[in-house]
C-alpha positions, 0 to 999 in steps of 0.5 A, a space after each residue: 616492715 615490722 618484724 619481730 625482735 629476737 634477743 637470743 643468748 649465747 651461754 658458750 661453756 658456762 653453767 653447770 645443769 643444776 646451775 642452769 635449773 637454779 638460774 632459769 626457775 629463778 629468772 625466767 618468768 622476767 625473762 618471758 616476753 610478748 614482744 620479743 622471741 626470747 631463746 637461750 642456746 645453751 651448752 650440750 649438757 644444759 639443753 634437756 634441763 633448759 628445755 624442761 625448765 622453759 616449757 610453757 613459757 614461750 621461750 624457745 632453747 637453743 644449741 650452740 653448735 651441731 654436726 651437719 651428718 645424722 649420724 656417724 663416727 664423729 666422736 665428740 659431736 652431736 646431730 639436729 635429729 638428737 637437738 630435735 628429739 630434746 626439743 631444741 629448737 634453735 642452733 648458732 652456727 658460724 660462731 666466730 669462736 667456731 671459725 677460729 678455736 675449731 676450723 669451721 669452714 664457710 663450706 662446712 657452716 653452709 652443710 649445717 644451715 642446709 641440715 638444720 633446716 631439712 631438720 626443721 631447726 631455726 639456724 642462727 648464721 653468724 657473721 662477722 669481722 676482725 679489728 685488723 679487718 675493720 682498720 683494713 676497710 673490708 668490713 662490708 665485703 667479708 660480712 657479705 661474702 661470708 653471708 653468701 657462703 653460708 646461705 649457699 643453695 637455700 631457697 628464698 623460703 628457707 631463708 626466710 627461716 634464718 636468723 642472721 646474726 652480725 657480730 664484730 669480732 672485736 666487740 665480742 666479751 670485750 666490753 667494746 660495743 660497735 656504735 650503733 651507726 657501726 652496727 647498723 650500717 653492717 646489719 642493713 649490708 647483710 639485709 643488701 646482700 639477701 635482697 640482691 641473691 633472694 629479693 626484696 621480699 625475703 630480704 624483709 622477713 629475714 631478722 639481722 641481729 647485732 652481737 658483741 657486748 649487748 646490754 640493758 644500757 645500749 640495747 634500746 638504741 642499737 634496736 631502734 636502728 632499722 636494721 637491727 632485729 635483736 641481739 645475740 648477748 653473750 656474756 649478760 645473758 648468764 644474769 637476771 639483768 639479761 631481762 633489762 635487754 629482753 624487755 629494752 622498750 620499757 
């Protein structure tokens, strides 16, 4: 089945709002693409500028993180009914950088799948392992339970709606890349594991992502994998050459 590629970016904390309103009025007309649903999840505090700025382009926005209760004294934390009233229209979820700087557990990452969807939001689930966990050979196990945690209780329709995304954790910001056999062997675990819980159908709708120093350099070959439905870019997401990515075919 042909699905279509998504290369979302992943900002993390960088850019100010009026650096993003400077870097998106001036990239962002390299970064529209037909072939591509492109989205950039940026900080809290860019989400309005960003938003603003990409309208009528066809690139969808992003959040990097939201709670899973509508409102409440959570100090600090932001709800999917603000995302959506922004425009949001993605949220990544599970971010390893969530799991370890913030102690989000699988159980707490599930409730804001489920919210995110009940919110009408595309939840962008991330998975993945640790170097000692590769070296260790448990790679496919955890990915996949971490996959089964966080789908937890979702219909086949809702999952449908899920962007799945697998990221080394080793491979994040370091310049290591996983070769695109790495990648892809994991990327087709997490597609194995949705079609044993969903079926076969649903596993062929949903998009698997690779993450962990993504560039126009390998992009290309790591999307041409069958697998591998885009990239979540960190880091080369905050420059024009995020476009080399975008538009990888060319």
């Amino acid at each position: 089945m042909m699905r279509k590629k998504i290369v979302a970016g992943n900002w993390k904390m960088n850019k100010t709002p009026k650096e993003t309103a400077a870097f998106l009025s001036g990239a962002k007309d390299k970064m529209v693409s037909d072939a591509v649903d492109v989205v950039f999840c940026v900080p809290f505090v860019d989400l309005q500028v960003a938003v603003d700025a990409l309208a009528g382009t066809g690139i969808g926005v992003g959040a990097e993180n939201m709670h899973f209760e509508d409102a409440g004294a959570f100090t600090g934390e932001v709800s999917a009914p603000m995302l959506k009233e922004m425009g949001v229209e993605y949220v990544v979820l599970g971010h390893s950088e969530r799991r370890e700087y913030f102690g989000e557990t699988d159980e707490m990452i599930n409730k804001k799948v489920k919210k995110a969807l009940a919110s009408d939001l595309k939840p962008i689930l991330c998975c993945g392992e640790t170097l000692e966990q590769r070296e260790a050979g448990i790679t496919i196990e955890w990915v996949r339970m971490q996959i089964k945690c966080g789908l937890l209780g979702l219909t086949a329709e809702e999952v449908q709606k899920v962007v799945l995304a697998y990221e080394p954790i080793w491979a994040i910001g370091t310049g290591k890349t996983a070769t695109s056999e790495q990648a892809q062997e994991v990327c087709k675990a997490v597609r194995e594991v949705v079609a044993e819980v969903y079926g076969d159908a649903t596993a062929d709708v949903v998009r698997v992502q690779y993450g962990g120093s993504v560039s126009g350099a390998n992009a290309a070959e790591l999307f041409a994998m069958a697998d591998i439905d885009g990239g979540l870019v960190g880091g080369a997401s905050l420059k024009e050459d995020f476009a080399d990515i975008i538009h990888y075919n060319k």
